[in-house]
N, CA, C and O of each residue as an XYZ file, in Angstrom:
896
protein
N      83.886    132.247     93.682
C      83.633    131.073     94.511
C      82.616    130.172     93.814
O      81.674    130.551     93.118
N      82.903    129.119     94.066
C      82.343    128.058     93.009
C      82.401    126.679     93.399
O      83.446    126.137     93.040
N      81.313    125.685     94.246
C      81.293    124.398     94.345
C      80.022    123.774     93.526
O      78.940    124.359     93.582
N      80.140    122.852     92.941
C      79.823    122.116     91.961
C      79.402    121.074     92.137
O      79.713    121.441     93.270
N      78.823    119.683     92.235
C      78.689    118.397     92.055
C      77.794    117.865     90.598
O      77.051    118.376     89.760
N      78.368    116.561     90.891
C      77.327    116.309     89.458
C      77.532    114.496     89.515
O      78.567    113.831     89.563
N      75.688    113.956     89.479
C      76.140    112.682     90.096
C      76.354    112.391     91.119
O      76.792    111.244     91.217
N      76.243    112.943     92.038
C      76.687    112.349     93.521
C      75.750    111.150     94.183
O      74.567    111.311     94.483
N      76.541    109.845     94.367
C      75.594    109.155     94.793
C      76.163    108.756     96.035
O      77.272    109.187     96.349
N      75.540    107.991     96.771
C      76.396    107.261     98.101
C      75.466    106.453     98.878
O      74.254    106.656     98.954
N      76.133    105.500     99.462
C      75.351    104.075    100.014
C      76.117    103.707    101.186
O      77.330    103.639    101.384
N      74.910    103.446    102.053
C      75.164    103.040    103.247
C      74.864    101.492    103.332
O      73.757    101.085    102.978
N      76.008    100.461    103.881
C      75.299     98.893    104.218
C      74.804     99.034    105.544
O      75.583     99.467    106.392
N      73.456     98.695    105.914
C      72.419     98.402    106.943
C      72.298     96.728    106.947
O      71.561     96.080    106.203
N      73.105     96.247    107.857
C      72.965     94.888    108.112
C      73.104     94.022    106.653
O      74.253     93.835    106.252
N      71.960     93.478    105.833
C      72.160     92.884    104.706
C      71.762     93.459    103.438
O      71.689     92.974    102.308
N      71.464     94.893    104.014
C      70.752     95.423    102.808
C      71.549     96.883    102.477
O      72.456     97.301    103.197
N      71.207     97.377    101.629
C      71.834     98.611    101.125
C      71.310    100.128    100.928
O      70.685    100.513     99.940
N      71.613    100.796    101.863
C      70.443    102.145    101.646
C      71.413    103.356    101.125
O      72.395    104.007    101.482
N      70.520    103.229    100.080
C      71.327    104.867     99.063
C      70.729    106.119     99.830
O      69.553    106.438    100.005
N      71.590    106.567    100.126
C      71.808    107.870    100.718
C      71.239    109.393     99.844
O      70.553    110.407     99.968
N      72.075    108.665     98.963
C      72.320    109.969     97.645
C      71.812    109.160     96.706
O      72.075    107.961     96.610
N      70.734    110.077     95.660
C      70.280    109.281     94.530
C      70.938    110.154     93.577
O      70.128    110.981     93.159
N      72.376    110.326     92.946
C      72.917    110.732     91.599
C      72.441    112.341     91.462
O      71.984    112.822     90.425
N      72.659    113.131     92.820
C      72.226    114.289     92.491
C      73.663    115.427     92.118
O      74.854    115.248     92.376
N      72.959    116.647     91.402
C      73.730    117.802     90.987
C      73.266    118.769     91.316
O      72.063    118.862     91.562
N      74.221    119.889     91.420
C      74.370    121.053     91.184
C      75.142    122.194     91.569
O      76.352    121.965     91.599
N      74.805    123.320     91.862
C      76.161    124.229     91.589
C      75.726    125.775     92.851
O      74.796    126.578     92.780
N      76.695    125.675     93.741
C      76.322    126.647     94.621
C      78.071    127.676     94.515
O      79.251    127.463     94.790
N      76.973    129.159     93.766
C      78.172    130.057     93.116
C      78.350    131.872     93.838
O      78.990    132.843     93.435
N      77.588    131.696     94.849
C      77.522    132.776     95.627
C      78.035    132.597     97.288
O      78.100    131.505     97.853
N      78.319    133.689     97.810
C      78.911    133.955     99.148
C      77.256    134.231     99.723
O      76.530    135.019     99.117
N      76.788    133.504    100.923
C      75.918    133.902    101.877
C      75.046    132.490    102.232
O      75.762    131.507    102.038
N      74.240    132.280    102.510
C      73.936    131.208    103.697
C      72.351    130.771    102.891
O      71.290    131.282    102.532
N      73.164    129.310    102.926
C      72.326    128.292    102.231
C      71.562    127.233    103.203
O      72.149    126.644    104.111
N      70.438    127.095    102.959
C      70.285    126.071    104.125
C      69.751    124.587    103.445
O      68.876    124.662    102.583
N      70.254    123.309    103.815
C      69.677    121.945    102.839
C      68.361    121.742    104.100
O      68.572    121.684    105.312
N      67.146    121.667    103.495
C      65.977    121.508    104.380
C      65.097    120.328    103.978
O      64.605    120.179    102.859
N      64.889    119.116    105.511
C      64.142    118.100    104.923
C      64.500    117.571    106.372
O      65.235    118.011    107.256
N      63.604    116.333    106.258
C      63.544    115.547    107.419
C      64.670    114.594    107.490
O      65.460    114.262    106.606
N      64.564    114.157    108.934
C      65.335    113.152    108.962
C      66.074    111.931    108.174
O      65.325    111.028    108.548
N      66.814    111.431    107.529
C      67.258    110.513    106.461
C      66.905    111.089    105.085
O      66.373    110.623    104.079
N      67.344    112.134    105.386
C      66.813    112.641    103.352
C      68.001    113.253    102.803
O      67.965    113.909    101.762
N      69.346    113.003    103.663
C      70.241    112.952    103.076
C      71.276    114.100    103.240
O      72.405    114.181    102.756
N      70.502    115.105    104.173
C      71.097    116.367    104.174
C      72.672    116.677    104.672
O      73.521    117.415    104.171
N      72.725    115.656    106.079
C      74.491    115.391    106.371
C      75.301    114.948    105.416
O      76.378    115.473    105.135
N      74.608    113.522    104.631
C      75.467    112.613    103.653
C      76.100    113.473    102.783
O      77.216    113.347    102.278
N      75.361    114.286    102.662
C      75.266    115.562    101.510
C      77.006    116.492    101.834
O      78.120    116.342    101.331
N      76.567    117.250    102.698
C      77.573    117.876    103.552
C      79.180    117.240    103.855
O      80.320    117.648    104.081
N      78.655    116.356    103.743
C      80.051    115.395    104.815
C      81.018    114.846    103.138
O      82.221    114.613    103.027
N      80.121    114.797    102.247
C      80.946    114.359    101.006
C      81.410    115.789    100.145
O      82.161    115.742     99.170
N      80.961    116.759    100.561
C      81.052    118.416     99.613
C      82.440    118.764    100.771
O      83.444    119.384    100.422
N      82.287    118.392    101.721
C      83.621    118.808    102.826
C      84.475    118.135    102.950
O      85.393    118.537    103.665
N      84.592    116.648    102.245
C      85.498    115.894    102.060
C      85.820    115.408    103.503
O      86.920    115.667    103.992
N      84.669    114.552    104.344
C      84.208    114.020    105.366
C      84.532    112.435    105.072
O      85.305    111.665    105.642
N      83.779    112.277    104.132
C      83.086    111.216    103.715
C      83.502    111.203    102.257
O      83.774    112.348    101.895
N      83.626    110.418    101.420
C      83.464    110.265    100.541
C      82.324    109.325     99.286
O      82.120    108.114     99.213
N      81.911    110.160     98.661
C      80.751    109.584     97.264
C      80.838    108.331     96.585
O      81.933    108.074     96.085
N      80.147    107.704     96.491
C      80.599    106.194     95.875
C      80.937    106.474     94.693
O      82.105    106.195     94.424
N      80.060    107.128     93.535
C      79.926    108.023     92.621
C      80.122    109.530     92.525
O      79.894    110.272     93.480
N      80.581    109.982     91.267
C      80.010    111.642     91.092
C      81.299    111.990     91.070
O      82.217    111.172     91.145
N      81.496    113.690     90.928
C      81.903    114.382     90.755
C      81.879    115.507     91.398
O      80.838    116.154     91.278
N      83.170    116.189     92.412
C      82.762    117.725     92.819
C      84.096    118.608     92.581
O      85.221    118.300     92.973
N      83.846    119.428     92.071
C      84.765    120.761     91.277
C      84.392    121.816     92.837
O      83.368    122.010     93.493
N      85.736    122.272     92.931
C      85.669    123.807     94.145
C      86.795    124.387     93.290
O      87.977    124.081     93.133
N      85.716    125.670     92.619
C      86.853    126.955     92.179
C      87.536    126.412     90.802
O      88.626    126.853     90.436
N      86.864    125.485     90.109
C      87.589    124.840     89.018
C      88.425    123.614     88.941
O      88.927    123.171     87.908
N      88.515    123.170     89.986
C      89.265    121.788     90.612
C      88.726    120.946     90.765
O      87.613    121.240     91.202
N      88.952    119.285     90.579
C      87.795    118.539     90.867
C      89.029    118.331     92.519
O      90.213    118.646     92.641
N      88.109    117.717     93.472
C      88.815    117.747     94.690
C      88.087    116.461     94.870
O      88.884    115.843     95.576
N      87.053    115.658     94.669
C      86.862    114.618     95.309
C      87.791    113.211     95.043
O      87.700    112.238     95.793
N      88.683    113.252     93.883
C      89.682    112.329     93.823
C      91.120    112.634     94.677
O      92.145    111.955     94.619
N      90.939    113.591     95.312
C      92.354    114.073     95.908
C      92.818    113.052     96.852
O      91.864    112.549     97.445
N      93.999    112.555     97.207
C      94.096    111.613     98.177
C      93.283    112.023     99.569
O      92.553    112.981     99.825
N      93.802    110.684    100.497
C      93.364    111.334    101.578
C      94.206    112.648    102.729
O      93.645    113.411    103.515
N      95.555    112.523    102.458
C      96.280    113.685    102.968
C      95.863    115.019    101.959
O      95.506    116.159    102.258
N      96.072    114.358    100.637
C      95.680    115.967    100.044
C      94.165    116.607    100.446
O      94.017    117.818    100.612
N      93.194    115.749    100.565
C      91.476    116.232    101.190
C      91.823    116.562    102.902
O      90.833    117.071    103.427
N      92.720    116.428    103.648
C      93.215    116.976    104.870
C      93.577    118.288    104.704
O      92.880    119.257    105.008
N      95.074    118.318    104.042
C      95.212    119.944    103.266
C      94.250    120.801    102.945
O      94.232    121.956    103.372
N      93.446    120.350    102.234
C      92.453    121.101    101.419
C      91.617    121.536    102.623
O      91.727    122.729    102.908
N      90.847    120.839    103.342
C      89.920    120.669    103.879
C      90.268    122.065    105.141
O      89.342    122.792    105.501
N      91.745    122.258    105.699
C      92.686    123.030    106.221
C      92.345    124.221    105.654
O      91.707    125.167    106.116
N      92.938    124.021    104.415
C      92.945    125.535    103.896
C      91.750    126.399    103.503
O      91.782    127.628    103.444
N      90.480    125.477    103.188
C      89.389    126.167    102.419
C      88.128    126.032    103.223
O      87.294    126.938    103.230
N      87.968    124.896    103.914
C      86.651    125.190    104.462
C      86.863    125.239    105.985
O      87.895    125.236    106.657
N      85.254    125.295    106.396
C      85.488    125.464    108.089
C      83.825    124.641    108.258
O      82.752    124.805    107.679
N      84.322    123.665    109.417
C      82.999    122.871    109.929
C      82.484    123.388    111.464
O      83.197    123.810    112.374
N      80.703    123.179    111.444
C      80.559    123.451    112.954
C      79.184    122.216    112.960
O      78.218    122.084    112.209
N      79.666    121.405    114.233
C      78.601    120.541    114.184
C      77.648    120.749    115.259
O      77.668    121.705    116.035
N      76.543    119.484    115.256
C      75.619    119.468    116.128
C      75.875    119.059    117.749
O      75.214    119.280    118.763
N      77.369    118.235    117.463
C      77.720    118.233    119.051
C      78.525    118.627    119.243
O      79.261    118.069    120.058
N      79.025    120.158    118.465
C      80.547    120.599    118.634
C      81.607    120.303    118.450
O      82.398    121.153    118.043
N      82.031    118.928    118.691
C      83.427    118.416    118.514
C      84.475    119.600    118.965
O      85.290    120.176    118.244
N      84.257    119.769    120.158
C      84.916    120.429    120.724
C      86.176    119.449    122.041
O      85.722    118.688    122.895
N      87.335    119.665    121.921
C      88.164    119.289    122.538
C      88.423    119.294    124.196
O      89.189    120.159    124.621
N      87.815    118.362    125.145
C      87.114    118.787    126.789
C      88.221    119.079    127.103
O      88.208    120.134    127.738
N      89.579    118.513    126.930
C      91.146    118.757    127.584
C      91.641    119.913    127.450
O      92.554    120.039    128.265
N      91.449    121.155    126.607
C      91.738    121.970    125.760
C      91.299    123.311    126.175
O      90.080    123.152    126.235
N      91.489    124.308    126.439
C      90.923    125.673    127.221
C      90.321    126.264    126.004
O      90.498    125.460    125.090
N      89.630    127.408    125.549
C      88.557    127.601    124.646
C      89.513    128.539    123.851
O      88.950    128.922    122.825
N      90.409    128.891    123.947
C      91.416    129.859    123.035
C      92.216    128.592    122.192
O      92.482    128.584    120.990
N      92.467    127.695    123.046
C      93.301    126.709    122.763
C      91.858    125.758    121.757
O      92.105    126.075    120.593
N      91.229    125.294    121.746
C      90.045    125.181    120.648
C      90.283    125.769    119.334
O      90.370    125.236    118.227
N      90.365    126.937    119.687
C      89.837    128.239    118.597
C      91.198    127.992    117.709
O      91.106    127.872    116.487
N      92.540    127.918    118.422
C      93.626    128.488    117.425
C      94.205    127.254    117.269
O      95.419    127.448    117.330
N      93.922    125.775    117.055
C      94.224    124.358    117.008
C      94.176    124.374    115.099
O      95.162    123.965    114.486
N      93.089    124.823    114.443
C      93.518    124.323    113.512
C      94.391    125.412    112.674
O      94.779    125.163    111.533
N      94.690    126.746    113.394
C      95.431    127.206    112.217
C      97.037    127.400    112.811
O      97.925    128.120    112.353
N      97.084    126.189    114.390
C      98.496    126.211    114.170
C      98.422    124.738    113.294
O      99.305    124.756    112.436
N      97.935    123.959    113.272
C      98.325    122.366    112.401
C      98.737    123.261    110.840
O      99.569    122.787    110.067
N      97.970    124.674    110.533
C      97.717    125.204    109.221
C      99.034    125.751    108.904
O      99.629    125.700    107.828
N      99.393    126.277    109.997
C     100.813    127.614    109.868
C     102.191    127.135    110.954
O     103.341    127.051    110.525
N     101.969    126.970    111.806
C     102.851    126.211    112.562
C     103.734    127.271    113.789
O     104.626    127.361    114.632
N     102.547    127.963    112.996
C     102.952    129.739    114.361
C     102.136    129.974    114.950
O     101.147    130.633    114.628
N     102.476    129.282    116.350
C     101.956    129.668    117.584
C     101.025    130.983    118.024
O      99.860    131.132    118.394
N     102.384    132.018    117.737
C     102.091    132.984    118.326
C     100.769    134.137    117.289
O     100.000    135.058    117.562
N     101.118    133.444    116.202
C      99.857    133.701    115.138
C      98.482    133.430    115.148
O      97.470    134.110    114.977
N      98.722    132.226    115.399
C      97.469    131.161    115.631
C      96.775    131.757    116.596
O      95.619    132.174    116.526
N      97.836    131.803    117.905
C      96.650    132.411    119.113
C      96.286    134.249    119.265
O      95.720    134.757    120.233
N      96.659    134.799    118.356
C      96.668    136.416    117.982
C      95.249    135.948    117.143
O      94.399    136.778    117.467
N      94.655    134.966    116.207
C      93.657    134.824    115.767
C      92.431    134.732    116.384
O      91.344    135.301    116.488
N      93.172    133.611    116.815
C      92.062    133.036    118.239
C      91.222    133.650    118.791
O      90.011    133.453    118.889
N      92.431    135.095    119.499
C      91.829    135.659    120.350
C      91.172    136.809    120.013
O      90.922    137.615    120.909
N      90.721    137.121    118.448
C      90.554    138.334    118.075
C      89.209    137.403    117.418
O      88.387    138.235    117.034
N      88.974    136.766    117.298
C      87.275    135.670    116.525
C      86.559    135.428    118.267
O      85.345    135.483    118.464
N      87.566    135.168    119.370
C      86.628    134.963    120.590
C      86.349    136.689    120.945
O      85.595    136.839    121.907
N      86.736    137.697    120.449
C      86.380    138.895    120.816
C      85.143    139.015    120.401
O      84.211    139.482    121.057
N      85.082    138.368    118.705
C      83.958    139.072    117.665
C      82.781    138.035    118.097
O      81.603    138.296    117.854
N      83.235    136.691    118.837
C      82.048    136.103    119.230
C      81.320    136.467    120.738
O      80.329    136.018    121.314
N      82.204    137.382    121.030
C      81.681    137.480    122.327
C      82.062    136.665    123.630
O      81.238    136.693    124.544
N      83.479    135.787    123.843
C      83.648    135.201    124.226
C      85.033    135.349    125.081
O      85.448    134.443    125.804
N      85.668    136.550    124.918
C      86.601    136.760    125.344
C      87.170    136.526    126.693
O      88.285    136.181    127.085
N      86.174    136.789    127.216
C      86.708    136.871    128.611
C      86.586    134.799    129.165
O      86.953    134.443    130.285
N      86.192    134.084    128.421
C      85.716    132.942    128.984
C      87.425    132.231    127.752
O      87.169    131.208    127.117
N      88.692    132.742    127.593
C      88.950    131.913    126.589
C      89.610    130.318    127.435
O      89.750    129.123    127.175
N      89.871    131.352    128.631
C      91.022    130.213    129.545
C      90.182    129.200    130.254
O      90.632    128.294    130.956
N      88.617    129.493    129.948
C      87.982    127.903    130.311
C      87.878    127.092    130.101
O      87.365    127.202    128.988
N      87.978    125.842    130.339
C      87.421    124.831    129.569
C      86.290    124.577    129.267
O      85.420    125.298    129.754
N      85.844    123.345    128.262
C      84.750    123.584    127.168
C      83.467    123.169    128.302
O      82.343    123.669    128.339
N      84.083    122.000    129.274
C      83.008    121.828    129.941
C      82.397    122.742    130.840
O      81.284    122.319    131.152
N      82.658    123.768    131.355
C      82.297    125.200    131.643
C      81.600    126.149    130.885
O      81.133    127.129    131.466
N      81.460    126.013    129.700
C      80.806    126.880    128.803
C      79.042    126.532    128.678
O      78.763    125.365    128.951
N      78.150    127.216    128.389
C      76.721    126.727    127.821
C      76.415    125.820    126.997
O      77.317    124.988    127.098
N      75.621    125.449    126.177
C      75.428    125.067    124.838
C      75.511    126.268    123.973
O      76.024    126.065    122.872
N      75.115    127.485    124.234
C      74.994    128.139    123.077
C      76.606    129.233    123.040
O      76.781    130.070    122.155
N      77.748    128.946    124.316
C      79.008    129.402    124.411
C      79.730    128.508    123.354
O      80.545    128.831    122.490
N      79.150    127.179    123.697
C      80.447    126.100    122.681
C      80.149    126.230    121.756
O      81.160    125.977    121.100
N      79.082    126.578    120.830
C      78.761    126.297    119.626
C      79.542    127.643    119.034
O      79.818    127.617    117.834
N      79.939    128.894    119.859
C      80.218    130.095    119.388
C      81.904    129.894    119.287
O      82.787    130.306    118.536
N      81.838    129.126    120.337
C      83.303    128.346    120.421
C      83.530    127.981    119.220
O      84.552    128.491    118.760
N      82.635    126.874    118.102
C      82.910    126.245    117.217
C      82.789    127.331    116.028
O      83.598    127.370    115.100
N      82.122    127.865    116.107
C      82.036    129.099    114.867
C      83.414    129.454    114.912
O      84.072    129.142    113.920
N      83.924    129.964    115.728
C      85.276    130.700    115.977
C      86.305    129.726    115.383
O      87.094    129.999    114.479
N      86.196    128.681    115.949
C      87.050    127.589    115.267
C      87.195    127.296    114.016
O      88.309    126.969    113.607
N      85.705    127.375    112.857
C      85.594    127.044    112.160
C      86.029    128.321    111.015
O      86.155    128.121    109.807
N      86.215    129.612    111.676
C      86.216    130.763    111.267
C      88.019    131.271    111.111
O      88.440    132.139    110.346
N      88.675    130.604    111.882
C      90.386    130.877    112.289
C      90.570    130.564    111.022
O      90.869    131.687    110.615
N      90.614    129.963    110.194
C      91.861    129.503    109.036
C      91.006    130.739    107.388
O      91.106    130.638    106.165
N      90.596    131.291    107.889
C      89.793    131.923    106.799
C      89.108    131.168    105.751
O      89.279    131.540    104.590
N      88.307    130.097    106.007
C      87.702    129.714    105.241
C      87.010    129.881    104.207
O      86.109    130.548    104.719
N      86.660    129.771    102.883
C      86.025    130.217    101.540
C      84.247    129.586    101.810
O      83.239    130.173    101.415
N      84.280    128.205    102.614
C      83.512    127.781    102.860
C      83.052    126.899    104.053
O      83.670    125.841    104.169
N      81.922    127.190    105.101
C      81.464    126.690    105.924
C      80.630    125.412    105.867
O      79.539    125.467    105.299
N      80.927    124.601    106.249
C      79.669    123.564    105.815
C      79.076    123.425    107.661
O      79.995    123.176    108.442
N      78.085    123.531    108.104
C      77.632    123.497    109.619
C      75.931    122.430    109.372
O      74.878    122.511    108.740
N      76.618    121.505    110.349
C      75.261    119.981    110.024
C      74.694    120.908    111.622
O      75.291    121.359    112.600
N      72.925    120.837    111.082
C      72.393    120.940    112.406
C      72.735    121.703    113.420
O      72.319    121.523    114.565
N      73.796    122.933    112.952
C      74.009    123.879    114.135
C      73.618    124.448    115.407
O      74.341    125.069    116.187
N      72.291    124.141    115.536
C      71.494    124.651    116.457
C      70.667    123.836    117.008
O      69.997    124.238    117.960
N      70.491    122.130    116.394
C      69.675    121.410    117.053
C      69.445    121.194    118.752
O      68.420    120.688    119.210
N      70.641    121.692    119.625
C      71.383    121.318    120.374
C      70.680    122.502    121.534
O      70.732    122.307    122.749
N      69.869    124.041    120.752
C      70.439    124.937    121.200
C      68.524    125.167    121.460
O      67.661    124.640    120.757
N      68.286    126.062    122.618
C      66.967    126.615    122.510
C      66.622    127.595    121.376
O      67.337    128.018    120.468
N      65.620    127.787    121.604
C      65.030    128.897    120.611
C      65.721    130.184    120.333
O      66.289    130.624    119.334
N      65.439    130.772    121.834
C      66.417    132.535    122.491
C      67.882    131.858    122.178
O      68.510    132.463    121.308
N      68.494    130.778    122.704
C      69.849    131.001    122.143
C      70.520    130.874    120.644
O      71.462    131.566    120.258
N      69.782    129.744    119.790
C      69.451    129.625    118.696
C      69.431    131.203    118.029
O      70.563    131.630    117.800
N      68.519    131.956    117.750
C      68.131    133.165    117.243
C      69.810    134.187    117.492
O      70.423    134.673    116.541
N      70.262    134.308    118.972
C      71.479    134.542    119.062
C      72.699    134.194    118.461
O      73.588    134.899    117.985
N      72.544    132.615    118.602
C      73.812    132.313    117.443
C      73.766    132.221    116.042
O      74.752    131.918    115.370
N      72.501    132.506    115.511
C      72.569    132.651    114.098
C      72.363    134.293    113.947
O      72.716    134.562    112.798
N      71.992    135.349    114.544
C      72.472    136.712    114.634
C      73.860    136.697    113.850
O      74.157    136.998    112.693
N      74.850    136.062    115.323
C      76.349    136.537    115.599
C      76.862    135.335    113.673
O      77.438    135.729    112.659
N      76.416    134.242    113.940
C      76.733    133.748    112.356
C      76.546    134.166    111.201
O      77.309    133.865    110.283
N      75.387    135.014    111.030
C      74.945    135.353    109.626
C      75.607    136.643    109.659
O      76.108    136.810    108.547
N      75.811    137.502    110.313
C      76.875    138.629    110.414
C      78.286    138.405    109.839
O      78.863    138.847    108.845
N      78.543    137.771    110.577
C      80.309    137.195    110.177
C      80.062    136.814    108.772
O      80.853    137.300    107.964
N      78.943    135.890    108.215
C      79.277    135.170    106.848
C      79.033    136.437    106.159
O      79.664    136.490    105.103
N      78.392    137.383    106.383
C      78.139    138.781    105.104
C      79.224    139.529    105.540
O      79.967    139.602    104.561
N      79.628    140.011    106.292
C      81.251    140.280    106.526
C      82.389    140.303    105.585
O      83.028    141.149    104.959
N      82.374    138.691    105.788
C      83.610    137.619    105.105
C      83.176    137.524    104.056
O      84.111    137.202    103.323
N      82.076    137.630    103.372
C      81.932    136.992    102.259
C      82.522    135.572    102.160
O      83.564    135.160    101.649
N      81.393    134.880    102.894
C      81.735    133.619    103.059
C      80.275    132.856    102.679
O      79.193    133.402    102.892
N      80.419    131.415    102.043
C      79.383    130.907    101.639
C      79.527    129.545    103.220
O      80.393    128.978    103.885
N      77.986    129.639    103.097
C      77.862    129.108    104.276
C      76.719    127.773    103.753
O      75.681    127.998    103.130
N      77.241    126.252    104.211
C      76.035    125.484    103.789
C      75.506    124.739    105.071
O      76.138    123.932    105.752
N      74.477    125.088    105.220
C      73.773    124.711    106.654
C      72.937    123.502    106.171
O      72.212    123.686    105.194
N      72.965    122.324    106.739
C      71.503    121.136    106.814
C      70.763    121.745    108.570
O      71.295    122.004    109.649
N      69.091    121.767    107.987
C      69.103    121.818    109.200
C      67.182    121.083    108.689
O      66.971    120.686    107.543
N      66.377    121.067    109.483
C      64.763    121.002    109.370
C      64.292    122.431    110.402
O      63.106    122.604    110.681
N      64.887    122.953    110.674
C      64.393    124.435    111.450
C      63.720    125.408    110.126
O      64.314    125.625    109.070
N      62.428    125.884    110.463
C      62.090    126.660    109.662
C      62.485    128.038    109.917
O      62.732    128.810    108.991
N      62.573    128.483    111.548
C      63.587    129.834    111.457
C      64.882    129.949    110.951
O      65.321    131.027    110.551
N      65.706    128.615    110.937
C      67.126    128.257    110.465
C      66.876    129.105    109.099
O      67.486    130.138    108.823
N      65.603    128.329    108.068
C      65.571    128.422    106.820
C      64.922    129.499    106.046
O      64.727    129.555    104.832
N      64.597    130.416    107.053
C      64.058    131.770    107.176
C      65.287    132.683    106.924
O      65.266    133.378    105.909
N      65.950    132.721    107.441
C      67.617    133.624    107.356
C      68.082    132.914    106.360
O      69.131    133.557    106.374
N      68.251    132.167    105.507
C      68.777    132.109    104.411
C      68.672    132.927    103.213
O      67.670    133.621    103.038
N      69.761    132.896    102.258
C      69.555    133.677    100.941
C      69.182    132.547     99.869
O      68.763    132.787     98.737
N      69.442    131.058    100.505
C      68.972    130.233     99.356
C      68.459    129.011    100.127
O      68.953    128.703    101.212
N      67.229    128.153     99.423
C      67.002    127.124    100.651
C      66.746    126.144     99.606
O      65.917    126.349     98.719
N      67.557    124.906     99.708
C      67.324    123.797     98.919
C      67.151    122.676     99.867
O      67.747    122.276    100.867
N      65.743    122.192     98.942
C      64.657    121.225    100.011
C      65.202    119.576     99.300
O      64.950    119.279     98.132
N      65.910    118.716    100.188
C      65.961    117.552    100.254
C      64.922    116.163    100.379
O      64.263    116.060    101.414
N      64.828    115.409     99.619
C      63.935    114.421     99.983
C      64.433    113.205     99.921
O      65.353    113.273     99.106
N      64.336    112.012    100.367
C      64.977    110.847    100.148
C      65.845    110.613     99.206
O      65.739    109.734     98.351
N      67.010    111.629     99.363
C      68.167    111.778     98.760
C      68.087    112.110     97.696
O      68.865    111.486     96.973
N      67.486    112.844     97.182
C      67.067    113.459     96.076
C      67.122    114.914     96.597
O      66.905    115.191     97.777
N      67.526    116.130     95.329
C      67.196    117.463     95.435
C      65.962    117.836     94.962
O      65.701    117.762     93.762
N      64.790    118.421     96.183
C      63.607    118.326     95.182
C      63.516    120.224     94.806
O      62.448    120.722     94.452
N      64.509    120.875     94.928
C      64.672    121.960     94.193
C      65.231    123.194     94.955
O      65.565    122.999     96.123
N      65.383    124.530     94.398
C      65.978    125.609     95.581
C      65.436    126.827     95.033
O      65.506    127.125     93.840
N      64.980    127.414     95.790
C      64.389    129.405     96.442
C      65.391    129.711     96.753
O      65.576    130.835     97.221
């Protein structure tokens, strides 16, 4: 497992002016286990995320996954990709309110496979391991904050992902539930052997990591 950048820059227009996001940064994240990007507010840590997951795209740069460069891929082929290899969990869930919580969970790996009865045999075996089983036939607006977010792990977890990218996972969440859902997360990613890239400014977030690279006004100012 192997993601790469090199050069990455990116710019936001703010009314008449221009704010670089990304100042031309690199480097190379080559291990399975849980990374966290740490820094304050506007230092780039989503911009970051959202262009390595093929969210967003880099004005500049270069990013290789597994030997591939993938950031020139069209935009259906960065859909595909994005399908097959990684898995996202955000700060407000993006969770589907119309949608019952099994029906959440197994959405992207029927768009992936186109078997139903597969998809929801997944579903319902990631809402077991999250603890969620018995709540699948609810809807999302029925659940906690710290149910949906387990919701979204699960989601993000169905298509077997190589890689997680999760913005702010827990901003959302208290302390006691927080500590809980990164338990039940950091389990699953040593499990799976799954590389996990978290932005967050939580110093317990950045405590459970195996690697912590500190962001500054879009700059990498280095990684432990």
């Amino acid at each position: 497992m192997n993601l790469s950048f090199e050069n990455l820059k990116k710019s936001y227009q703010l009314g008449d002016k221009s704010y670089l996001a990304l100042k031309g940064i690199s480097t190379t994240f080559s291990e399975p286990g849980l990374v966290s990007l740490m820094g304050p507010s506007g230092s780039g840590k989503s911009t970051l995320l959202h262009c390595l997951g093929l969210i967003d795209s880099a004005d500049e740069g270069i990013i290789h996954f597994e030997g591939k460069r993938i950031d020139n891929l069209s935009d259906d082929q960065k859909s595909k990709f994005r399908l097959v290899s990684f898995g996202f969990v955000f700060q407000s869930y993006h969770l589907i309110p119309t949608l019952s919580v099994i029906e959440n969970v197994a959405l992207p790996a029927v768009y992936k496979s186109r078997n139903l009865k597969k998809s929801y045999e997944m579903a319902d075996s990631l809402l077991q391991r999250v603890g969620l089983e018995e709540f699948k036939k609810r809807r999302i607006n029925q659940l906690s904050g710290g149910q949906r977010q387990r919701v979204a792990i699960a989601r993000a977890l169905v298509n077997q992902p190589k890689i997680i990218f999760a913005d702010e996972p827990t901003a959302n969440l208290d302390s006691k539930t927080s500590e809980a859902v990164l338990d039940m997360f950091q389990d699953i990613i040593k499990e799976q052997k799954i590389m996990a890239l978290i932005s967050t400014h939580d110093n317990a977030v950045a405590k459970r990591s195996d690697h912590i690279i500190s962001m500054l006004d879009g700059q990498l100012e280095g990684m432990v």
